[in-house]
C-alpha positions as CSV (number, residue, x, y, z in Angstrom):
1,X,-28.3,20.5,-17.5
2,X,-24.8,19.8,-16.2
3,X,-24.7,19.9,-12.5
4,X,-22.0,22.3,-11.4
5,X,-20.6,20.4,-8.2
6,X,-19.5,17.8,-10.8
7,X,-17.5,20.2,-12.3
8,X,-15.0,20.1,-8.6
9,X,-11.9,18.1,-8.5
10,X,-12.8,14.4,-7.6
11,X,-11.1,15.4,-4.5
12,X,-12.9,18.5,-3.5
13,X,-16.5,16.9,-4.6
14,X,-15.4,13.8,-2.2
15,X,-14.5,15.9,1.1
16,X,-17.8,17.5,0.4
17,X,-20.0,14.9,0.1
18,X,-18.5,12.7,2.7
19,X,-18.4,15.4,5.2
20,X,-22.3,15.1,5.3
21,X,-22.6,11.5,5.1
22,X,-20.4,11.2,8.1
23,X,-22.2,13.5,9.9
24,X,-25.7,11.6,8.6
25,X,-24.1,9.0,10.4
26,X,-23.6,10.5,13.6
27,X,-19.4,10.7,13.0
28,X,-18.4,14.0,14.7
29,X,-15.2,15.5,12.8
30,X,-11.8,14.9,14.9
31,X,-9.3,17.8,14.1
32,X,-4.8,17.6,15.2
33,X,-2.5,19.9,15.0
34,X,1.0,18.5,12.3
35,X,2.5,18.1,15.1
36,X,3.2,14.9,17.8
37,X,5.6,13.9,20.1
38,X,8.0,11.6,18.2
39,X,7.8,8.6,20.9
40,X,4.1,8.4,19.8
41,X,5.4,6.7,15.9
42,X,8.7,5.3,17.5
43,X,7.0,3.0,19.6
44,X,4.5,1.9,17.1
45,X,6.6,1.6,13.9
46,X,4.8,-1.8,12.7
47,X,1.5,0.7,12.4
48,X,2.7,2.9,9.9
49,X,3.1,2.4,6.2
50,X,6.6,3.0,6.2
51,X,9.2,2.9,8.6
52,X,10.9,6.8,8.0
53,X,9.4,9.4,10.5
54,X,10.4,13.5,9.8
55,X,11.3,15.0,12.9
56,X,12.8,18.3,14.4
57,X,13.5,19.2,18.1
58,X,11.1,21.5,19.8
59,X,12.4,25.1,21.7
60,X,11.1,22.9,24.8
61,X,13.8,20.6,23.9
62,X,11.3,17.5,22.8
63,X,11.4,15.6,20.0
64,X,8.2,16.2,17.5
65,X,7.7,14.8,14.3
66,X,5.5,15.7,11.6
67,X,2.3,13.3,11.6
68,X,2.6,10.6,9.6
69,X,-0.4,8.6,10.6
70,X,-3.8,10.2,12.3
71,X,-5.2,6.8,13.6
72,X,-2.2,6.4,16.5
73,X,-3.4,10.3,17.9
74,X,-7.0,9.3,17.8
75,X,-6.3,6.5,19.8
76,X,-4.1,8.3,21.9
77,X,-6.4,11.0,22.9
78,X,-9.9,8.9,22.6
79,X,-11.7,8.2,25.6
80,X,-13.7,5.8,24.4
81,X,-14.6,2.4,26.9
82,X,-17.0,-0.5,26.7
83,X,-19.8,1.7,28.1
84,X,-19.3,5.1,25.8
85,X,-17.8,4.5,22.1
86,X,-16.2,7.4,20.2
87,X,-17.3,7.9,16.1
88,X,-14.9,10.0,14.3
89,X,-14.1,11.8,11.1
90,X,-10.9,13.8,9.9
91,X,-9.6,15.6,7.0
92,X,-6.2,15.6,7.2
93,X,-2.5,15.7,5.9
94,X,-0.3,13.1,6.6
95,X,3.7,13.5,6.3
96,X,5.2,10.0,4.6
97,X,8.1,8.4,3.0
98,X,7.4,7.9,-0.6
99,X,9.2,4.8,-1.7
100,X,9.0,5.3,-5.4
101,X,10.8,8.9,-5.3
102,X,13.1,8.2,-2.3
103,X,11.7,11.3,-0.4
104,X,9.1,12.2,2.1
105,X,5.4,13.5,0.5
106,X,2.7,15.2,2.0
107,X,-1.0,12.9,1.9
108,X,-4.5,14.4,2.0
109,X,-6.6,11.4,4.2
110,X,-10.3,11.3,4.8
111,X,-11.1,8.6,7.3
112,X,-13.4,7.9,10.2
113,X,-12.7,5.6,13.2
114,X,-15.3,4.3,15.3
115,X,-14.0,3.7,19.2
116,X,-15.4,1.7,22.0
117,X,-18.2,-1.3,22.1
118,X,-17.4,-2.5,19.0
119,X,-20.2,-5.1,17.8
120,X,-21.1,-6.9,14.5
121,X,-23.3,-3.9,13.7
122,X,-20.5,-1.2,14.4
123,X,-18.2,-3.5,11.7
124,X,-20.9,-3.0,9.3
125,X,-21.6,0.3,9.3
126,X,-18.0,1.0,8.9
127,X,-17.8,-1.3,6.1
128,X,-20.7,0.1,4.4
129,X,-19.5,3.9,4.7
130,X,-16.3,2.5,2.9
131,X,-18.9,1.2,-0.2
132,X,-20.9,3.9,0.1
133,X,-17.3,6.9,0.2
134,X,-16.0,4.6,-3.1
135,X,-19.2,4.4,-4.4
136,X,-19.8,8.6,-4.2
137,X,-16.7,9.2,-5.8
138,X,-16.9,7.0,-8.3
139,X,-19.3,4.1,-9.6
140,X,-16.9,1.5,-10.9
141,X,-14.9,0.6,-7.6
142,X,-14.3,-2.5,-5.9
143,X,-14.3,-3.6,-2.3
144,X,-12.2,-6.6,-1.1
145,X,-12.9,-7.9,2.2
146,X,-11.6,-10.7,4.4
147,X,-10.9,-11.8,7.8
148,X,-7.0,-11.9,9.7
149,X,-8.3,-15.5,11.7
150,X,-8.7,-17.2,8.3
151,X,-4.8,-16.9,7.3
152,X,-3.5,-16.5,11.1
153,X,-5.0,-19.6,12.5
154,X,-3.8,-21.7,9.4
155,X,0.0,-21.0,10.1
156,X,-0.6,-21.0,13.6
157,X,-1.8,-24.2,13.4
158,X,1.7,-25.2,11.0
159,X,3.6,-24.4,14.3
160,X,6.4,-21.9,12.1
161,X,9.2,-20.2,13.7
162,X,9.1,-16.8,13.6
163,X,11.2,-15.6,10.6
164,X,9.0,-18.3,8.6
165,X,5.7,-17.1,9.8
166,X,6.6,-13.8,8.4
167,X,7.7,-14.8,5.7
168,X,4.9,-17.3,4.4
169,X,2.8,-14.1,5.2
170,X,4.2,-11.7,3.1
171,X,4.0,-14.8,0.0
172,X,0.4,-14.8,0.4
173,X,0.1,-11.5,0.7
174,X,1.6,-11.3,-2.9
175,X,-0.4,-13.8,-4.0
176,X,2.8,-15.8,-4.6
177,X,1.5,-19.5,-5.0
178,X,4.8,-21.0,-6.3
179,X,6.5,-19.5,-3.7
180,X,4.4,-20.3,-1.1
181,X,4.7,-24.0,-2.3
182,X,9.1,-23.7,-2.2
183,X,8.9,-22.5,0.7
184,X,6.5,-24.5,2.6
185,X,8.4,-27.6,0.9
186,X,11.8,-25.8,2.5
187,X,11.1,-25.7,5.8
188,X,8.8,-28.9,6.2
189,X,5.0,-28.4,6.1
190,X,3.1,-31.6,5.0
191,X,2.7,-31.7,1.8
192,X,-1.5,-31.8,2.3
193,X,-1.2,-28.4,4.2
194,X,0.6,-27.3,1.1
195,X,-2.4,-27.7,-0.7
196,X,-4.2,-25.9,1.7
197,X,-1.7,-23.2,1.8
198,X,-1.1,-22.6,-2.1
199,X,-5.6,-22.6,-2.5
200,X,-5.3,-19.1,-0.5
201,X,-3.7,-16.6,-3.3
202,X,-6.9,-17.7,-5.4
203,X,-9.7,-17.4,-3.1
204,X,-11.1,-14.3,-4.3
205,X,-13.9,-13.0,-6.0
206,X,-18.3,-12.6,-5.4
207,X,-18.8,-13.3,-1.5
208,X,-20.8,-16.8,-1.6
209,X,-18.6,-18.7,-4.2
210,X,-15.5,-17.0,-2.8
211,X,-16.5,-18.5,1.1
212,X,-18.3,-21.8,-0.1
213,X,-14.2,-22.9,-1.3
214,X,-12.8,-21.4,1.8
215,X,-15.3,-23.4,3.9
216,X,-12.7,-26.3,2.6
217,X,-9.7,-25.5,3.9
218,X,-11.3,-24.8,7.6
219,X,-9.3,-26.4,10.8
220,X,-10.4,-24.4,14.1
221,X,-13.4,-22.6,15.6
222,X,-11.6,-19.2,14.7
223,X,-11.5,-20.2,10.8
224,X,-14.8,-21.0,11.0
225,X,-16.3,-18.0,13.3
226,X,-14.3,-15.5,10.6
227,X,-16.3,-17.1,7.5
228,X,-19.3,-17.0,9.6
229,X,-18.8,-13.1,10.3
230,X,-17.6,-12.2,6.8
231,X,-21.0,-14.4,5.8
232,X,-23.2,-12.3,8.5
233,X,-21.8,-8.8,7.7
234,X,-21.9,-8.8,3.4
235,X,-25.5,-10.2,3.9
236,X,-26.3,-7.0,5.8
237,X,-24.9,-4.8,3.3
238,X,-27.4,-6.0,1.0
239,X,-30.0,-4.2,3.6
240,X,-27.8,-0.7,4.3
241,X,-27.9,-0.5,0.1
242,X,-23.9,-1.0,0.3
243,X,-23.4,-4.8,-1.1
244,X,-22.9,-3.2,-5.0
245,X,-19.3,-4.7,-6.0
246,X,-17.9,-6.2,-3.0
247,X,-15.8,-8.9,-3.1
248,X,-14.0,-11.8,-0.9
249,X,-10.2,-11.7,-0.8
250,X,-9.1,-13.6,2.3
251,X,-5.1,-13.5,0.7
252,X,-5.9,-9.5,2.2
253,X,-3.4,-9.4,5.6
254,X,-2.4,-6.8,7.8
255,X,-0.1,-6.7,10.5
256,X,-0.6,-9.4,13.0
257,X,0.3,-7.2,15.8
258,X,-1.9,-4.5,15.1
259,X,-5.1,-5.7,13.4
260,X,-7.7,-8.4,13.9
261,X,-10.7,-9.5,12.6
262,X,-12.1,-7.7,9.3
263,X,-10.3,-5.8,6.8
264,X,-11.2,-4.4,3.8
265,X,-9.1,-2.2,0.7
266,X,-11.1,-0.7,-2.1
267,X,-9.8,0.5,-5.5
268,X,-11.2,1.9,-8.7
269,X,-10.7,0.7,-12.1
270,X,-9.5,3.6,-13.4
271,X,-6.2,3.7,-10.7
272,X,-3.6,1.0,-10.3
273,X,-3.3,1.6,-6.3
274,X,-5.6,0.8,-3.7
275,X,-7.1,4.2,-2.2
276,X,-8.7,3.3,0.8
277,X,-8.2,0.7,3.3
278,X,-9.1,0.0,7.0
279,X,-10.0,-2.7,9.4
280,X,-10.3,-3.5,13.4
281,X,-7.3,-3.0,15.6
282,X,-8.3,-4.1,18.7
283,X,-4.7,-5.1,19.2
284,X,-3.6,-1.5,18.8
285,X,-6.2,-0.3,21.1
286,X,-4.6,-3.0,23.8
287,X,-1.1,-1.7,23.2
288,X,-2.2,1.6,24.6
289,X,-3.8,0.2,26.9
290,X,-7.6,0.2,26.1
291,X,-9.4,-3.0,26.4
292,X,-12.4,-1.6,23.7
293,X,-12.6,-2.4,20.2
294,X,-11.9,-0.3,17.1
295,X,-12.2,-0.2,13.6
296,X,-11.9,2.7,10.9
297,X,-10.4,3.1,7.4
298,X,-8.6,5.8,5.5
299,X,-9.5,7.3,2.1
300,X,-6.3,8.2,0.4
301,X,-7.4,11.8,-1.6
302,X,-4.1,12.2,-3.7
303,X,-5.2,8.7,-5.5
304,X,-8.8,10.2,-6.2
305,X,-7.2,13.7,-6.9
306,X,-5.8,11.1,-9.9
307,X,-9.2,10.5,-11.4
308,X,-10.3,12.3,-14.8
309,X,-13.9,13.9,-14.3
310,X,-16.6,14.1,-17.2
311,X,-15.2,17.4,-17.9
312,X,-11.8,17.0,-18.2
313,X,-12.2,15.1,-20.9
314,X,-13.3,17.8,-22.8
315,X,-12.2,21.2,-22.8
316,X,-16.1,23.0,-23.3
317,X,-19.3,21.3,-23.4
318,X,-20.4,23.3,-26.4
319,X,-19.1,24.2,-29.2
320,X,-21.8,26.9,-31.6
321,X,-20.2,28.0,-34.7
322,X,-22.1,30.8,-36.6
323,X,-21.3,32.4,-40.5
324,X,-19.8,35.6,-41.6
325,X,-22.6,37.5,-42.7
326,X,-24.6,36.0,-38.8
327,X,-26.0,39.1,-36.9
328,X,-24.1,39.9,-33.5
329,X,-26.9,40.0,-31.9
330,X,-27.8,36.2,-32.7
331,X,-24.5,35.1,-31.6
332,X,-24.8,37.0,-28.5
333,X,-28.5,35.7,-27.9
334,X,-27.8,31.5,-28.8
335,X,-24.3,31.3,-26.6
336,X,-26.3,33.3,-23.7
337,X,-29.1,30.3,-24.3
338,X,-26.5,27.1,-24.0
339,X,-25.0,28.7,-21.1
340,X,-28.4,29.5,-19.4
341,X,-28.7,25.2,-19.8
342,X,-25.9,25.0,-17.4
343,X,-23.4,24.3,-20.4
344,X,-19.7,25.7,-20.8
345,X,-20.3,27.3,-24.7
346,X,-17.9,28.8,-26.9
347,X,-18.9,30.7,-30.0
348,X,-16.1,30.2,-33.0
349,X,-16.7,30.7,-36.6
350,X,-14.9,27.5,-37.6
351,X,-13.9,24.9,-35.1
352,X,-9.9,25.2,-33.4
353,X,-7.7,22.6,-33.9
354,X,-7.6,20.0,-30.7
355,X,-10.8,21.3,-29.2
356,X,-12.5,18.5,-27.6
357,X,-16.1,19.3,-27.2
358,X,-19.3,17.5,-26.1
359,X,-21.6,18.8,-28.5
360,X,-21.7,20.8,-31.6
361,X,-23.9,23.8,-32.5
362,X,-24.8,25.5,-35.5
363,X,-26.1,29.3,-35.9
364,X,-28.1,30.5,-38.8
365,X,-30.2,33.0,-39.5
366,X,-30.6,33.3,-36.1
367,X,-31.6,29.8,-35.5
368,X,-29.3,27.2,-33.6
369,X,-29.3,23.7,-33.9
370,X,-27.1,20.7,-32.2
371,X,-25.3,18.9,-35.4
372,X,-25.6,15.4,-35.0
């Protein structure tokens, strides 16, 4: 019998769904208005995904701008501390600039954000409510996970200006090795730090492998103390049934001023683009003023809108095709039957042209059988 919540848009199925496992995991559902003061994004550019804000002037005279993140308003209006943390869901739409078309797009986001105390179990949970949202949407997703102190502390450690830090960033980033090694050559880094430096595009893949080489390239406590973490954390996934297809990618960086400790994007095979992403920002929580911890992620629902269901591959589940000289009432009785299985049926003397169906019937003499 085919289950009929399948039969929603990936989309629709997933706000469904995740609503409840959320709320399973006591995440109470945060809800904004479109609308926030336009000195909330101005002053936190480096946050947002890009850097082009739609704005309008309020009949107060303020200037309000159409929300292009949620995470900055949850923050904002959380009162979450060391002694009372915050969990948080939201459906939402988000307002951004959309780089490929040169114009601004509305984004459906499902996220949750988790305020406050913010412990190795906290990290965990959040990171296995990201396996488990990819994992409910679709069964062949990956999750790459990694740690900001592994790359950080390396080029901390190189002493770079600036403008060279940044840059060497965005190379690994991009998993650029050649130009990681040009530039590193350019601007003077010993040549057995370059070595070091070019190993970090390829550390990727399974978890133990993937942190056994990185264990190599260690120089501080901090390097270390990430590893460890991203070691303690994917072994607990194994117990909160949420270590299926996860996967070490320490070349994974977000903004330094913004984010610290783990981060994580997932993807599914079947989309080129990475729809969820997430991570601590304790360093955003300090910019507002909050010495508490926080991490969350964001579940991009236009990129799942994107994925074909079962169904849309075909256009009915059954096809019954029945003779000339069949009684109406057979017909009538045998598509009544496939539909009474949970089936989409359609009743045709001959097959059209293009149908795509999942199975084939035949009706005669009042009997119907499946043609195999």
């Amino acid at each position: 019998m085919v289950n009929r919540k399948a039969k929603l848009k990936p989309a629709e199925k997933a706000t469904l769904e995740l609503r409840a496992l959320y709320e399973q995991f006591g995440y109470r559902k945060y809800k904004m208005g479109k609308f926030e003061e336009y000195g909330l994004y101005a002053s936190n550019m480096d946050f947002l995904s890009g850097d082009k804000v739609l704005t309008f002037t309020d009949l107060d005279g303020r200037l309000m701008a159409l929300k292009p993140d949620v995470t900055l308003s949850i923050i904002k209006d959380s009162h979450a501390d060391l002694q009372s943390s915050e969990k948080l869901y939201y459906i939402e739409n988000v307002y951004r600039e959309d780089r490929e078309g040169n114009n601004f797009v509305e984004i459906e986001q499902m996220g949750l954000e988790c305020l406050g105390n913010v412990d190795d179990y906290c990290i965990t949970e959040v990171v296995a409510l990201a396996v488990k949202t990819l994992k409910s949407i679709d069964k062949n997703y990956i999750l790459e996970i990694s740690h900001m102190s592994f790359v950080t502390e390396l080029l901390k450690d190189l002493g770079l200006r600036y403008d060279d830090y940044v840059h060497m960033l965005n190379l690994i980033r991009s998993k650029n090795a050649p130009g990681i090694v040009k530039v590193a050559r350019k601007i003077g880094v010993p040549e057995e730090r370059i070595d070091d430096l070019k190993e970090i595009p390829s550390l990727f893949g399974p978890v133990k492998q993937t942190l056994k080489r990185a264990r190599r390239l260690v120089i501080n406590e901090e390097m270390q103390e990430g590893l460890d973490q991203l070691e303690r954390i994917t072994d607990v996934l194994k117990a909160m049934d949420a270590a299926d297809n996860v996967q070490i990618d320490l070349s994974l960086v977000n903004d330094t001023n913004y984010y610290n400790g783990i981060i994580f994007k997932g993807y599914f095979e079947e989309l080129a683009k990475h729809v969820l992403a997430g991570g601590q920002y304790d360093k955003a929580m300090t910019k507002f003023g909050r010495a508490t911890g926080a991490i969350g992620f964001g579940l991009y629902l236009n990129e799942v809108s994107l994925l074909r269901t079962e169904e849309e591959k075909y256009d009915v589940d059954a096809l019954m095709l029945y003779g000339a000289k069949e009684q109406i009432a057979n017909v009538a009785k045998a598509i009544t039957s496939l539909r009474k299985q949970g089936m989409s049926a359609r009743a045709e003397r001959s097959r059209p042209k293009g149908l795509k169906c999942r199975k084939i019937y035949r009706l005669k003499d009042g009997v119907l059988t499946e043609k195999k």
